[in-house]
C-alpha positions as CSV (number, residue, x, y, z in Angstrom):
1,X,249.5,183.0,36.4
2,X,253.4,184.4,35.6
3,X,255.6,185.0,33.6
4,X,257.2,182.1,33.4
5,X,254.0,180.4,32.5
6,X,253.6,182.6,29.3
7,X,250.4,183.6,30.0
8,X,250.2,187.9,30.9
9,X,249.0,189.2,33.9
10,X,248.5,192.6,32.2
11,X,246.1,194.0,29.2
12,X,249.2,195.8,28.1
13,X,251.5,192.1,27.8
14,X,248.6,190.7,25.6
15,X,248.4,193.4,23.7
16,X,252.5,193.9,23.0
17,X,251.9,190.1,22.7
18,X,250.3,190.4,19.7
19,X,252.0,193.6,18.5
20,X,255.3,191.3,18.3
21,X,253.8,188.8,16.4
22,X,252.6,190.8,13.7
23,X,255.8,192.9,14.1
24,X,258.3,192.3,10.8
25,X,261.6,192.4,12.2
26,X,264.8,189.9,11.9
27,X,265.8,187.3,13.7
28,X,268.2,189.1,16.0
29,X,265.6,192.2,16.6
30,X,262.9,189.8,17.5
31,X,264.8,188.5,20.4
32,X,266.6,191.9,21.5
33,X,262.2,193.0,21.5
34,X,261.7,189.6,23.5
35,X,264.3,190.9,26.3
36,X,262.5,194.2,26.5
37,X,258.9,192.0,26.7
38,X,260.3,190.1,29.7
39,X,261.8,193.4,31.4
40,X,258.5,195.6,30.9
41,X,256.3,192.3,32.6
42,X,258.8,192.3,35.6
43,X,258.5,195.6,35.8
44,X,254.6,196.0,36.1
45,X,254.5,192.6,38.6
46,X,257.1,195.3,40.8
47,X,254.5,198.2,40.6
48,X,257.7,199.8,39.6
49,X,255.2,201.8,36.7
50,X,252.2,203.9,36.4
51,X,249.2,201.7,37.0
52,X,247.7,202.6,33.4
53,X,251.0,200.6,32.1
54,X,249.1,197.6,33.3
55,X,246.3,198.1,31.2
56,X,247.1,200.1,28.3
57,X,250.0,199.3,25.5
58,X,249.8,203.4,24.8
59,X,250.5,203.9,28.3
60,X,253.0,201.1,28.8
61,X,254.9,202.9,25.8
62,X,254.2,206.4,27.2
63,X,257.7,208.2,28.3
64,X,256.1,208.7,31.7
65,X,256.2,204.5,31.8
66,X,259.1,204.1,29.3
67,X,261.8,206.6,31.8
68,X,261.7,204.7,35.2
69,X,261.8,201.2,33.2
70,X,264.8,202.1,31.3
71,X,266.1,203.7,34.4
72,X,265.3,200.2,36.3
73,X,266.9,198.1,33.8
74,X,269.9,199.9,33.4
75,X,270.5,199.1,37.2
76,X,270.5,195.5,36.4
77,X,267.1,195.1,38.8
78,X,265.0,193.8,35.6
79,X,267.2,190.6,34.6
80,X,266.0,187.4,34.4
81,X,269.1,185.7,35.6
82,X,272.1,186.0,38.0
83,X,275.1,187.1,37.6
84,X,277.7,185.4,39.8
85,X,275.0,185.1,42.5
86,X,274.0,189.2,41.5
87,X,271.9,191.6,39.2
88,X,275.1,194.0,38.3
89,X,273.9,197.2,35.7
90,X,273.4,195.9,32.1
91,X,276.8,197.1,29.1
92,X,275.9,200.4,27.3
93,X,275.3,198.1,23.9
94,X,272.6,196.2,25.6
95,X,271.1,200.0,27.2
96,X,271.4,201.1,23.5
97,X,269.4,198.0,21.8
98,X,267.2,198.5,24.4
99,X,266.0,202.0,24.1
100,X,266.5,201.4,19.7
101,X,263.4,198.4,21.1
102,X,261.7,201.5,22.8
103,X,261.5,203.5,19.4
104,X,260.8,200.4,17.8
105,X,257.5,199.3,19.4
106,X,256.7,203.1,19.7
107,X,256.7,203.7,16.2
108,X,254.8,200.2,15.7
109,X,251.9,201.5,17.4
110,X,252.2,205.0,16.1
111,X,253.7,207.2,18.5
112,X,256.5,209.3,17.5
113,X,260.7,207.8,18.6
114,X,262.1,209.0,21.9
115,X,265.0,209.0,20.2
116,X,266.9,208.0,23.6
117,X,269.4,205.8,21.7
118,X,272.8,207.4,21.1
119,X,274.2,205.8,18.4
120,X,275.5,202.4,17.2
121,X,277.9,200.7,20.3
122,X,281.4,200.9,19.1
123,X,282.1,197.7,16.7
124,X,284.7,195.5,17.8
125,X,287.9,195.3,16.5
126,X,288.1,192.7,12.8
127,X,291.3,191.2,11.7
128,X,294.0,192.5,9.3
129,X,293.8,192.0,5.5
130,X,297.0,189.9,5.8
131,X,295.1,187.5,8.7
132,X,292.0,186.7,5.9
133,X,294.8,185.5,3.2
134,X,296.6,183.5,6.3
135,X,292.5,182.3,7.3
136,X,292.1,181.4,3.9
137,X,296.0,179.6,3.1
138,X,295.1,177.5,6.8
139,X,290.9,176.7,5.1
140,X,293.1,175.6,1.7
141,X,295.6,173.3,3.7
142,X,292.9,171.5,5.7
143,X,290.7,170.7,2.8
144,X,293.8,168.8,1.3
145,X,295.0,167.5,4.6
146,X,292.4,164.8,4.2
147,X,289.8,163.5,7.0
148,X,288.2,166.8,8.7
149,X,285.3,165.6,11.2
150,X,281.8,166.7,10.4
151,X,282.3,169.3,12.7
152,X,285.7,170.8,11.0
153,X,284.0,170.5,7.7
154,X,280.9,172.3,8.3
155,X,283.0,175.6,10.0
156,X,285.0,175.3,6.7
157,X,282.7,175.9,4.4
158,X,280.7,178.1,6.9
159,X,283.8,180.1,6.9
160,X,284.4,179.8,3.0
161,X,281.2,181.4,2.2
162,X,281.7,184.1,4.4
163,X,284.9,184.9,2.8
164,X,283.4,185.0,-0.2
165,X,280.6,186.2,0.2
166,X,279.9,188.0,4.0
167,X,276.2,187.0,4.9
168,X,274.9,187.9,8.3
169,X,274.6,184.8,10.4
170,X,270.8,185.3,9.9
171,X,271.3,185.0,6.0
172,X,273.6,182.0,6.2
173,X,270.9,179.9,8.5
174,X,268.2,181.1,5.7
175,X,270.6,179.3,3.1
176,X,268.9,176.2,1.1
177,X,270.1,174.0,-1.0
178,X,268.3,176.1,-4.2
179,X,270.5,179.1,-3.2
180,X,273.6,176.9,-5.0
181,X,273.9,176.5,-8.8
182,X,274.0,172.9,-9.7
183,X,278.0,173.4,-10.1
184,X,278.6,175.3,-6.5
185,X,280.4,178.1,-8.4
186,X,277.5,180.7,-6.7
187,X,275.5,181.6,-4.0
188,X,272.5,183.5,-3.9
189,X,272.6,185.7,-0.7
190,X,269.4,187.5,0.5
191,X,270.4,190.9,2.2
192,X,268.6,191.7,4.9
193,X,268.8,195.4,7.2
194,X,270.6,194.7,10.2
195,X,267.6,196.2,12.8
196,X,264.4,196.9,10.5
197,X,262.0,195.0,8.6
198,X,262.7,191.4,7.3
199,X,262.0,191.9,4.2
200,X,265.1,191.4,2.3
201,X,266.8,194.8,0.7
202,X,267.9,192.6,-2.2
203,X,269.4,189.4,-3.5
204,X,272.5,188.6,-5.3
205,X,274.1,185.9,-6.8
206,X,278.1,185.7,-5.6
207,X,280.7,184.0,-7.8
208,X,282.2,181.4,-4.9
209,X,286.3,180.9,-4.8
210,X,287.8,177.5,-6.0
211,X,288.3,177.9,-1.9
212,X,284.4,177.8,-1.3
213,X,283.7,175.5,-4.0
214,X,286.3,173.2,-2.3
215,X,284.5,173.5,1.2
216,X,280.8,172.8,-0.2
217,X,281.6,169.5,-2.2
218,X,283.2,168.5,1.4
219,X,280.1,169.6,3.2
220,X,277.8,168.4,1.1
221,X,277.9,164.7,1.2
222,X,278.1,165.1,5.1
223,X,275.1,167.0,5.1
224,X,272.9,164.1,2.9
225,X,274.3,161.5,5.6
226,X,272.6,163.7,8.6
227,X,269.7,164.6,6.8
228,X,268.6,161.0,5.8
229,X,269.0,160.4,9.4
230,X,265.8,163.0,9.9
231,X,263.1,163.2,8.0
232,X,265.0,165.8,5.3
233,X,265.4,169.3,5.0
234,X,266.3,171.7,1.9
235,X,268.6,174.0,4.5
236,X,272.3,174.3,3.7
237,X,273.5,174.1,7.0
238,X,272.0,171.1,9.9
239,X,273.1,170.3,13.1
240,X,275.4,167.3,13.5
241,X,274.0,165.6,16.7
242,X,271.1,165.0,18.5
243,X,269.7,167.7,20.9
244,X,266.9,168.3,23.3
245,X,264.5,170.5,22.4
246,X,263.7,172.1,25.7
247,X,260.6,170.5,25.8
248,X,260.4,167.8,28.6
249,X,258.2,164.6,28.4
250,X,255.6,163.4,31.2
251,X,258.7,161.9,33.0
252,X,260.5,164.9,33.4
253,X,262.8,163.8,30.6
254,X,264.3,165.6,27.7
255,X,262.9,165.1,24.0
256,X,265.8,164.5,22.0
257,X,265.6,166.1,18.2
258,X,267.9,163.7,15.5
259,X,271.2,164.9,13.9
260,X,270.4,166.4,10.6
261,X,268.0,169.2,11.5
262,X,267.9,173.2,10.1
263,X,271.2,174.7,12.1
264,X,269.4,177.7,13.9
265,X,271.7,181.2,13.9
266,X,272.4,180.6,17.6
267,X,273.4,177.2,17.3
268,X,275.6,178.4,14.2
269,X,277.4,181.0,16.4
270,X,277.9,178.9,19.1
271,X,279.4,176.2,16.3
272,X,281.8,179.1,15.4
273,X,283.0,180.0,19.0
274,X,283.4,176.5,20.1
275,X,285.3,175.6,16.8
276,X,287.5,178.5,16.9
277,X,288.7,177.3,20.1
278,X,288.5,172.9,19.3
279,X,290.3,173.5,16.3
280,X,293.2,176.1,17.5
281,X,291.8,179.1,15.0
282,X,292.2,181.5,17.5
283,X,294.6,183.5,16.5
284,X,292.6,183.7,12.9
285,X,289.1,183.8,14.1
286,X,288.1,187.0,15.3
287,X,285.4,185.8,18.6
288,X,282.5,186.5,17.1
289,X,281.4,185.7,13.5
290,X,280.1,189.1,12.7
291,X,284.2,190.7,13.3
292,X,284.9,188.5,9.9
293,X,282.0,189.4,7.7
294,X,283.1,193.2,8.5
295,X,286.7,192.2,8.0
296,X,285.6,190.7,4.7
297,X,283.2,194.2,3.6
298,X,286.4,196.0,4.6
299,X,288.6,194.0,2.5
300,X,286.7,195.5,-0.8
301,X,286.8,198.7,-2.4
302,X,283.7,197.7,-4.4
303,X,280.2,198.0,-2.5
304,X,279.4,194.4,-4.0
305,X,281.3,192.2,-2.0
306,X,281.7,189.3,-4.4
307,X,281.2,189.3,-8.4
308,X,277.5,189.2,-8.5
309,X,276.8,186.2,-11.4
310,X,273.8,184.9,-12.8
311,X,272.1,182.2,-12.0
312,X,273.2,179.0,-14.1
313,X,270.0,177.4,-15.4
């Protein structure tokens, strides 16, 4: 059976299989290692490697393995979709998270880092000092402009707490209702290494600004109305509409998942891109959510983002 049944051809897949689900990594790591998982099987179904790849993780992870797959992928030859009707060569930051994956599982398993990576991409440009006050003035006037739709409401307090605090998308999603003192005035933010372990380098409580105070007390009674409409959830952040889970039904039909659901990190990026556009923030927004936490962390001279408070008991 294939691939796209999820059960391994190969010794080597079950074993890396296993490897990944033992593996403690983030969110964002896990799926980068997924793409190199899906690569590495299309490569061994194309004999494109050394037949012990097929039956040996060592071996699969072995440079003599690891050189003509990177050397394949790069090409473009190893993608799982089409590009406009081709399979054009993949960007240098997706060659770069793929051979920082290579070291990854290599070290997992005990063999010593190729060490093919060449650095961190370059990061994309973040906005200006003066565009976060203008962000912020714009945040300010729609929270006293009166009705915002769930939608609007959710970004603004999304984008409130990044301002005043900068969490990773991963450590927004993670977000519960506990992580609030009873009077919104703090958040407690787990930090977690941006490609490493999961395990959180530490916690803080941030003072929140009359801004993000503001944008929870409108979010929260929005969230309570989509919650009782599932069966509940402690998570800060839920979606606002039904969606399919990808799972279809004897019919062929789509399961559809109520409103009021844990917000996953994808589907809280992709609520930031298509709300940047909806609600003309554009020329605020950087495109991705990741440009404004940095934009925030440059903002500060102090390596603690926000006043760190204690919790309120």
């Amino acid at each position: 059976m294939g691939e796209n049944q999820g059960v391994p051809e190969y010794s080597s897949i079950t074993a890396l299989d296993k490897l990944l689900a033992e593996l403690a990594v983030g969110a964002a790591r896990r799926r980068q290692l997924g793409m190199v998982r899906g690569e590495l099987l299309r490569a061994l179904s194309r004999d494109a490697l050394p037949v012990g790849a097929r039956r040996s993780l060592h071996r699969l992870l072995e440079r003599d393995a690891i050189s003509p797959y990177l050397r394949i992928a790069e090409s473009g030859a190893l993608r799982a979709r089409l590009v406009k009707g081709a399979r054009p060569p993949t960007s240098e930051p997706t060659n770069e998270i793929r051979r920082q994956c290579v070291d990854v599982l290599r070290e997992a398993i005990g063999l010593p880092p190729l060490r093919l990576a060449g650095g961190a991409p370059a990061l994309q440009p973040t906005p200006e000092f003066g565009d976060l006050a203008a962000l912020r003035n714009q945040l300010d006037r729609d929270l006293g402009s009166g009705y915002l739709s769930p939608g609007r409401t959710r970004l603004t307090a999304v984008l409130a707490l990044i301002l005043d605090a900068a969490p990773r998308s991963g450590e927004l999603v993670a977000l519960r209702l506990a992580h609030l003192t009873a009077d919104n005035r703090a958040v407690y933010i787990e930090r977690h290494p941006q490609h490493g372990s999961s395990e959180p380098t530490r916690g803080d409580w941030f003072a929140l600004s009359p801004l993000g105070r503001a944008a929870l007390e409108r979010w929260l009674p929005v969230r309570r109305e989509l919650v009782e409409q599932a069966h509940g959830t402690s998570k800060l952040w839920v979606s606002l509409r039904p969606n399919h889970s990808g799972v279809l039904d004897e019919e062929g039909g789509a399961t559809l998942r109520p409103a009021g659901l844990p917000l996953e990190e994808n589907g809280l990026i992709t609520s930031y891109r298509r709300g940047r556009a909806q609600y003309d923030l554009s020329a605020l927004l950087p495109p991705k959510p990741e440009q404004l936490r940095r934009a925030v962390v440059a903002e500060t001279s102090r390596p603690v983002l926000a006043r760190a408070v204690r919790r309120r008991g």
